[in-house]
C-alpha positions in Angstrom: 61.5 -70.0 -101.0 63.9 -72.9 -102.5 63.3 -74.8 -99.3 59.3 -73.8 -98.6 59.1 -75.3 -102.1 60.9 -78.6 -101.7 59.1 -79.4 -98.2 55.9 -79.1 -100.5 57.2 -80.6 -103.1 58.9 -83.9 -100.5 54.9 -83.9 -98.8 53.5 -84.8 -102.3 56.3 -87.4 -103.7 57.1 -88.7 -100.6 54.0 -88.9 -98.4 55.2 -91.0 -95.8 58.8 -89.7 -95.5 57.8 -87.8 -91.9 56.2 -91.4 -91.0 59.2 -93.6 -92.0 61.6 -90.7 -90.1 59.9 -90.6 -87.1 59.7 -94.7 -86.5 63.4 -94.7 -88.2 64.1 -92.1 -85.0 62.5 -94.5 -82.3 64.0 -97.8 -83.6 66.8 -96.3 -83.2 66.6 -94.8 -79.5 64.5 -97.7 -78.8 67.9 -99.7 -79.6 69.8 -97.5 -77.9 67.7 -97.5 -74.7 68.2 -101.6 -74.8 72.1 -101.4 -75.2 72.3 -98.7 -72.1 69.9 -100.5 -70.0 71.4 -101.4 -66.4 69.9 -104.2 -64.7 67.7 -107.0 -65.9 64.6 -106.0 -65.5 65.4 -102.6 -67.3 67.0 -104.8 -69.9 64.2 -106.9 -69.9 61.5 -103.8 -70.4 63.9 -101.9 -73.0 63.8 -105.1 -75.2 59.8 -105.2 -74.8 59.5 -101.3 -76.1 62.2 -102.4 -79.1 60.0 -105.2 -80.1 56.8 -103.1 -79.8 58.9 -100.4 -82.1 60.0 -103.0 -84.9 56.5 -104.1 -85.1 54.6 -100.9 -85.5 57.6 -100.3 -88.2 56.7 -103.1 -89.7 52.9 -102.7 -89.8 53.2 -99.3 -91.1 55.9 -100.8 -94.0 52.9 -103.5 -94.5 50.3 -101.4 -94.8 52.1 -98.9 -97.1 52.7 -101.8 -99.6 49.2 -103.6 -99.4 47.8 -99.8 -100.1 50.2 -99.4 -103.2 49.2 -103.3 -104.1 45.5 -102.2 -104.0 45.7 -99.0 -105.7 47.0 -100.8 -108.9 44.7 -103.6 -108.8 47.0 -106.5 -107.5 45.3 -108.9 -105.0 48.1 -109.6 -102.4 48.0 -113.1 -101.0 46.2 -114.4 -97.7 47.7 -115.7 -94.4 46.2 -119.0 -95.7 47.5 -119.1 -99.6 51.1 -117.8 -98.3 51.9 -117.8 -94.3 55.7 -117.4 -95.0 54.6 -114.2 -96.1 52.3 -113.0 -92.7 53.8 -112.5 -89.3 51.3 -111.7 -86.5 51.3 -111.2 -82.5 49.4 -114.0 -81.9 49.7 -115.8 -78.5 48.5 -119.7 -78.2 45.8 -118.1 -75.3 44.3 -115.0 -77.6 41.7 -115.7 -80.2 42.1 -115.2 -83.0 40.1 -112.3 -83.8 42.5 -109.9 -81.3 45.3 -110.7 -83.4 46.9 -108.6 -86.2 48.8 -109.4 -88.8 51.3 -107.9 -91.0 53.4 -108.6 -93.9 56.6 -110.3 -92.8 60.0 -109.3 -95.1 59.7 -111.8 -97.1 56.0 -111.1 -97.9 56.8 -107.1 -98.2 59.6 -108.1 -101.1 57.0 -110.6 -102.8 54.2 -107.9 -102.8 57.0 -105.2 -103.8 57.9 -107.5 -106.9 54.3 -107.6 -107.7 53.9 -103.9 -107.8 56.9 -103.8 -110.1 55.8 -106.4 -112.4 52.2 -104.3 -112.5 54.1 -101.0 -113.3 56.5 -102.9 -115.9 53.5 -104.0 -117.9 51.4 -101.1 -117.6 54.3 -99.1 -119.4 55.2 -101.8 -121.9 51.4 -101.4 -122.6 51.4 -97.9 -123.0 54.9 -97.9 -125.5 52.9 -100.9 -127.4 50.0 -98.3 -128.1 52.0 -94.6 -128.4 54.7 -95.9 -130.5 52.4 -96.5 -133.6 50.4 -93.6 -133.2 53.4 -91.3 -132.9 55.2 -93.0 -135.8 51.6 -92.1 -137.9 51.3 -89.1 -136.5 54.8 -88.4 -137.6 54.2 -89.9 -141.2 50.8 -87.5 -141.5 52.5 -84.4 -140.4 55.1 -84.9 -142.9 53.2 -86.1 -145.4 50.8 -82.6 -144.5 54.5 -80.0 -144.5 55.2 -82.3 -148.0 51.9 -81.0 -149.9 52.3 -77.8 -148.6 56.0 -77.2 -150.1 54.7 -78.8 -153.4 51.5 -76.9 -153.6 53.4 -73.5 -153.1 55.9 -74.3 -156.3 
């Protein structure tokens, strides 16, 4: 039952835990592959299929942070405003519009920093607001137990 409970409970805090396991799993027999490969061309093919892993890894990362970005509001910046922070698989013979593009590290960490910057303020906010009415709440509820004990004498 323990273990029934924490699967369901992993599913709803962690929503992309199998997703992240799974591309952790073929990174890293991916990588494995390339360092057991015999011949060049094998070589050659097993580096091609690690690439192709790292960057669907690194889409999924992307799109995982640009989701959490948008969720609380926080407009991420353009390939244009920031290209440090963009990586794509663009070739100099594709057009542009059969390109995609992804958050590179460097962007991922600068949208990440954003989202904690958002979530810092939003609590700050919240403590700005609860604190007073607590500390009122408190004073009424004391002054309310005070008339009571005075009225019953």
């Amino acid at each position: 039952m323990i273990k029934t409970l924490w699967h369901s409970l992993r599913w709803s805090l962690f929503p992309y835990y199998s997703q992240r396991r799974l591309n952790r799993s073929l990174l890293e027999s991916a990588r494995t592959l390339r360092n057991e490969a015999y011949g060049l061309d094998r070589r050659i093919e097993a580096t091609r299929y690690l690439k192709l892993r790292e960057r669907d890894s690194d889409t999924f990362e992307s799109n995982v942070i640009i989701s959490k970005a948008q969720r609380l509001a926080i407009e991420v910046p353009t390939a244009d405003t920031k290209p440090s922070w963009w990586d794509n698989d663009s070739d100099d013979n594709m057009p542009s519009d059969a390109t995609s593009q992804w958050l590179s590290e460097i962007g991922r960490t600068g949208v990440s920093k954003m989202i904690k910057e958002e979530r810092r303020r939003d609590i700050e906010w919240w403590v700005k607001i609860l604190t007073p009415l607590l500390a009122t709440l408190i004073t009424l509820l004391s002054l309310v137990i005070a008339l009571i004990s005075v009225s019953k004498k």
